[in-house]
ChimeraX commands (.cxc) that place a marker at each C-alpha (Angstrom):
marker #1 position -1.59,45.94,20.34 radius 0.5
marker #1 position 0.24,44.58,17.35 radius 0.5
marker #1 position -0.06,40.63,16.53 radius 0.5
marker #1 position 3.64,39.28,15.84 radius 0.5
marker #1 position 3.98,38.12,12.33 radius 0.5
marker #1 position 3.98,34.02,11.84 radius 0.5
marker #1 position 5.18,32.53,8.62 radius 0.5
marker #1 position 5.10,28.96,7.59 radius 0.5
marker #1 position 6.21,27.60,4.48 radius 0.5
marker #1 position 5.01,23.88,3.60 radius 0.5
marker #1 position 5.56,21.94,0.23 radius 0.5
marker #1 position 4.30,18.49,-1.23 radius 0.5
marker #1 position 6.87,16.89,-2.41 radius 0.5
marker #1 position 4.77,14.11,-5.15 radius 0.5
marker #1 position 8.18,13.16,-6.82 radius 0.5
marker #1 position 10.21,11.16,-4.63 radius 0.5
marker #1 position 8.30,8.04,-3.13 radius 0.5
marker #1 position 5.50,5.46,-4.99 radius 0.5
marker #1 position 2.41,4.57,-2.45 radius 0.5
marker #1 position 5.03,0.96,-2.14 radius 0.5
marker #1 position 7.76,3.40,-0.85 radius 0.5
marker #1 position 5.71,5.16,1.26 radius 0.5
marker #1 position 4.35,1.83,2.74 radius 0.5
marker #1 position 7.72,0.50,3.39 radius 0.5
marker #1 position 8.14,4.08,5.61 radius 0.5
marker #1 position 5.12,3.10,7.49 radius 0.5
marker #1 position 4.69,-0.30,8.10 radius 0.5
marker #1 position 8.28,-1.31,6.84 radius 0.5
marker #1 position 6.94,-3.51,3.17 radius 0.5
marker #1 position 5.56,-1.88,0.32 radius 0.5
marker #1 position 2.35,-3.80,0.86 radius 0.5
marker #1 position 0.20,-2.86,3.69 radius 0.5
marker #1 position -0.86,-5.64,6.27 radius 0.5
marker #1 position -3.72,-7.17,5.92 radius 0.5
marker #1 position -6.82,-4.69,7.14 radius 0.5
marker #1 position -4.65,-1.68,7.31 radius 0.5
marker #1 position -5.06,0.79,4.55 radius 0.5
marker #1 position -2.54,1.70,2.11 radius 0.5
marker #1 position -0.13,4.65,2.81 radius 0.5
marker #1 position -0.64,7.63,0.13 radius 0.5
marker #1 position 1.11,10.35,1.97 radius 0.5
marker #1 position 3.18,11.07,4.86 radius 0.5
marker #1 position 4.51,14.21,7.30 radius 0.5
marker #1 position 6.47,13.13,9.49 radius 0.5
marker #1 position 9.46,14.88,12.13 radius 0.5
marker #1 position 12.56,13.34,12.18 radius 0.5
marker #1 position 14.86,10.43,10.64 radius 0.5
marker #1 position 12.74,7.48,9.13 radius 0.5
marker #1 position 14.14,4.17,7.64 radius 0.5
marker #1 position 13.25,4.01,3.81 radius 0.5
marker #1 position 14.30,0.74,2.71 radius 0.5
marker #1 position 14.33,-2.59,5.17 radius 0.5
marker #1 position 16.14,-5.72,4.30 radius 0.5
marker #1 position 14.50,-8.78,6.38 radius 0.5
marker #1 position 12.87,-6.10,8.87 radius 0.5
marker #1 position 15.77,-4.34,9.58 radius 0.5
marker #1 position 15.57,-0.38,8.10 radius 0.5
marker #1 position 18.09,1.14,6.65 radius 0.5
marker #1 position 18.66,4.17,3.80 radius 0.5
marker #1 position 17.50,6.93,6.39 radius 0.5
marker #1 position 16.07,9.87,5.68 radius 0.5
marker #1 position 15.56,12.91,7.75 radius 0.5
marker #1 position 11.90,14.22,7.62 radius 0.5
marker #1 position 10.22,18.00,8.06 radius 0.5
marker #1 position 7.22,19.20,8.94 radius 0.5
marker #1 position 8.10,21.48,6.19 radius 0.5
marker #1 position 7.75,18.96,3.55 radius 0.5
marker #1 position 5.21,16.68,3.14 radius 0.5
marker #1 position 5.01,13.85,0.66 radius 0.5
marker #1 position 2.05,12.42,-1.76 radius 0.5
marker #1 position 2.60,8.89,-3.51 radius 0.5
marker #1 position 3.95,9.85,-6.90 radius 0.5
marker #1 position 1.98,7.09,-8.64 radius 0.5
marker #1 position -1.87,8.38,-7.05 radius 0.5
marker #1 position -4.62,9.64,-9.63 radius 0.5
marker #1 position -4.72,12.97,-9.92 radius 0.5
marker #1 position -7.81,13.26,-7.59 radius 0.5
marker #1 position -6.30,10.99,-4.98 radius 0.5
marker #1 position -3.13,13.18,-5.01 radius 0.5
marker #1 position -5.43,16.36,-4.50 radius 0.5
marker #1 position -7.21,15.07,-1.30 radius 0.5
marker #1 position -3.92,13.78,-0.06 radius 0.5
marker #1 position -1.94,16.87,-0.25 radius 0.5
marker #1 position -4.78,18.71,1.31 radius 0.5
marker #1 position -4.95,15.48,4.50 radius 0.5
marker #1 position -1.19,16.37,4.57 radius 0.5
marker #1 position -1.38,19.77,4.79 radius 0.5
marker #1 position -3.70,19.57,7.92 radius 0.5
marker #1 position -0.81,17.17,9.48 radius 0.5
marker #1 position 1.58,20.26,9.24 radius 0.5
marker #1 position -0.19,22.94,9.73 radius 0.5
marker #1 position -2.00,21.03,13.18 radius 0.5
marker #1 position 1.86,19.51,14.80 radius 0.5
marker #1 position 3.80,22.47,13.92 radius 0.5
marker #1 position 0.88,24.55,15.66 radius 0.5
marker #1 position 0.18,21.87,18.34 radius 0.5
marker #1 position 4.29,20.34,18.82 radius 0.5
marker #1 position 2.46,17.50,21.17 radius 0.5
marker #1 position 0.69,15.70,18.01 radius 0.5
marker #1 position 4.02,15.52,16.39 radius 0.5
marker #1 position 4.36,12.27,14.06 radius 0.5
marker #1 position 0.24,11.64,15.51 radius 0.5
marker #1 position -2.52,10.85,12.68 radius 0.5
marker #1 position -3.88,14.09,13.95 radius 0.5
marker #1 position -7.57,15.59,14.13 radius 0.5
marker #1 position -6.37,18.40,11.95 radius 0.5
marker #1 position -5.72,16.73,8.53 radius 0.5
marker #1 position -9.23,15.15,8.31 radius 0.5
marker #1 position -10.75,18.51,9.41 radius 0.5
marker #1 position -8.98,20.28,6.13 radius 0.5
marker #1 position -10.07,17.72,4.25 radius 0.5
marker #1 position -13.98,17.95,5.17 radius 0.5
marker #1 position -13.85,21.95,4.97 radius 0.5
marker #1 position -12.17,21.39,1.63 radius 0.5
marker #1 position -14.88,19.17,0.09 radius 0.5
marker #1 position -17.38,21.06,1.79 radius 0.5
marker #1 position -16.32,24.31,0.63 radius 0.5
marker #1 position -16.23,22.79,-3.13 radius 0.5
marker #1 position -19.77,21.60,-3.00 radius 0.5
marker #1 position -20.99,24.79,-1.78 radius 0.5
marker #1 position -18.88,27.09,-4.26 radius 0.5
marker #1 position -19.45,24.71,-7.10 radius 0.5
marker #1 position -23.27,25.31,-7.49 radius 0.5
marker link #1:1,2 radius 0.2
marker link #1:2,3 radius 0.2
marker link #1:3,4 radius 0.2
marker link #1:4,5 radius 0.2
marker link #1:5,6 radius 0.2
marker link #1:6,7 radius 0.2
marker link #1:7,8 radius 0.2
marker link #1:8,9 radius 0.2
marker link #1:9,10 radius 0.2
marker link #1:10,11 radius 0.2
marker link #1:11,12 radius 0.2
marker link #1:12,13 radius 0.2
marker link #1:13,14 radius 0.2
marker link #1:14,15 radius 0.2
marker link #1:15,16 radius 0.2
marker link #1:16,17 radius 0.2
marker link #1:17,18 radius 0.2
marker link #1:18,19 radius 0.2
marker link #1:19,20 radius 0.2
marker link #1:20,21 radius 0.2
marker link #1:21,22 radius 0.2
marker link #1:22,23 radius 0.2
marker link #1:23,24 radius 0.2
marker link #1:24,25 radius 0.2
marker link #1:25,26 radius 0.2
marker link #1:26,27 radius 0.2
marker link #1:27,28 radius 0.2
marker link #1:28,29 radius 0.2
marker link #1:29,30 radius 0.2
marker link #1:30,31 radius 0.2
marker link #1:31,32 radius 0.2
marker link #1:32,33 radius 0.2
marker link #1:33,34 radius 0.2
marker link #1:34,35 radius 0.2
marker link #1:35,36 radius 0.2
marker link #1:36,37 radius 0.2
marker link #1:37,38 radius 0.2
marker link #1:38,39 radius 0.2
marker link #1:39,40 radius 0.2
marker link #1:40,41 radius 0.2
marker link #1:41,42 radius 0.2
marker link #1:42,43 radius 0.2
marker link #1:43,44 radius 0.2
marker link #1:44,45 radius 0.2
marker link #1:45,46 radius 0.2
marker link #1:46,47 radius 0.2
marker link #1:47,48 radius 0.2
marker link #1:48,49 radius 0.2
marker link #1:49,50 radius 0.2
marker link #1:50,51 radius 0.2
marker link #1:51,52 radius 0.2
marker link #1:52,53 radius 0.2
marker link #1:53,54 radius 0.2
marker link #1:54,55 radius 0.2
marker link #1:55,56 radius 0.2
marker link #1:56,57 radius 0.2
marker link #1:57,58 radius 0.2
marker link #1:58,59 radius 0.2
marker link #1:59,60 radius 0.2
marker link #1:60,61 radius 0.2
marker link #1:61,62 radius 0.2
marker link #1:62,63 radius 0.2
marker link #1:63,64 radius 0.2
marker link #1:64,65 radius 0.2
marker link #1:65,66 radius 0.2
marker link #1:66,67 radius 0.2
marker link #1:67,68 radius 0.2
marker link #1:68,69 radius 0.2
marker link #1:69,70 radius 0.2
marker link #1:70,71 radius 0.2
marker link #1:71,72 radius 0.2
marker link #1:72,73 radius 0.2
marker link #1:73,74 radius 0.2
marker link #1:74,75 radius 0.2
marker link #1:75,76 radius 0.2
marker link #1:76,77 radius 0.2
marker link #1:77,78 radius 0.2
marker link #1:78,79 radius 0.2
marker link #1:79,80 radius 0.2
marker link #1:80,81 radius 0.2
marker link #1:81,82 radius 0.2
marker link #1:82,83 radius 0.2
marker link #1:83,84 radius 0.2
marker link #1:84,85 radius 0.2
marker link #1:85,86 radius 0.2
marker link #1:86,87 radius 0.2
marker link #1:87,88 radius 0.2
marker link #1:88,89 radius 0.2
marker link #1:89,90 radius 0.2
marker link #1:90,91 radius 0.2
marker link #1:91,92 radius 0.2
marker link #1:92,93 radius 0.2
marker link #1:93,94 radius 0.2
marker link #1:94,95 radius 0.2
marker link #1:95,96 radius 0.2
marker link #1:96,97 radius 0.2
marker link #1:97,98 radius 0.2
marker link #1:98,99 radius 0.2
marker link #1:99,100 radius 0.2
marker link #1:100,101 radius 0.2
marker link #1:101,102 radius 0.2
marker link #1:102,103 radius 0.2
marker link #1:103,104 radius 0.2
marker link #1:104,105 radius 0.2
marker link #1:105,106 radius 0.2
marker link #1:106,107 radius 0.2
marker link #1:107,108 radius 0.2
marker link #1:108,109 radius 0.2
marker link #1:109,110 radius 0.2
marker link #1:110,111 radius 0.2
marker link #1:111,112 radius 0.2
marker link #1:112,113 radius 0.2
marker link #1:113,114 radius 0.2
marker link #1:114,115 radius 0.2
marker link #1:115,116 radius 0.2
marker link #1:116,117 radius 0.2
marker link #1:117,118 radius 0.2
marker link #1:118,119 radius 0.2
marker link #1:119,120 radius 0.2
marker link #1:120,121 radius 0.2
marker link #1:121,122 radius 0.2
marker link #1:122,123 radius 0.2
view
């Protein structure tokens, strides 16, 4: 019995939005509100406002599971755990189409087998 072939394709886009850009995405201002943690990346399915203007969005842009994206302005470390929480968000929603645009299970599970893995290879 043959196992059909499955191919996924998934970039990190770390060019196009500041952690204030990707804040305005989420919560709609570049600052966070107060208690809530600041937004370093996003995956997200479908069209998201970019910009607001007295709470009102506008500048929309149409998002893919394909693409992920990593505040541009994050320390190089910071960028390397986020683009690993990220790629957990695609690889769980496009697997599991019910979490879609969820803070899934699946990106903090990469992330722990990821720093796990590195303290165990790294000795």
């Amino acid at each position: 019995m043959s196992v059909p072939e499955f191919q996924i394709q998934i970039t990190n886009d770390v060019n196009s939005f500041t952690v204030a850009d990707l804040n305005t995405i989420y919560y709609g201002r570049p600052t966070p509100p107060a208690g809530t943690p600041e937004v370093q990346g996003i995956t997200r399915q479908g069209s998201l406002a970019t910009k607001y203007f007295l709470g009102i969005g506008y500048g929309y842009k149409t998002f893919s599971l394909s693409t992920n994206y990593s505040g541009s302005d994050l320390a190089p470390s910071d960028m390397l755990a986020t683009q690993i929480h990220e790629l957990g968000h695609s690889l769980g929603q496009t697997l599991h189409p019910e979490l879609l645009n969820t803070e899934d299970k699946y990106a903090g599970q990469l992330g722990d087998c990821f720093n796990h893995e590195m303290v165990c290879c790294s000795k």
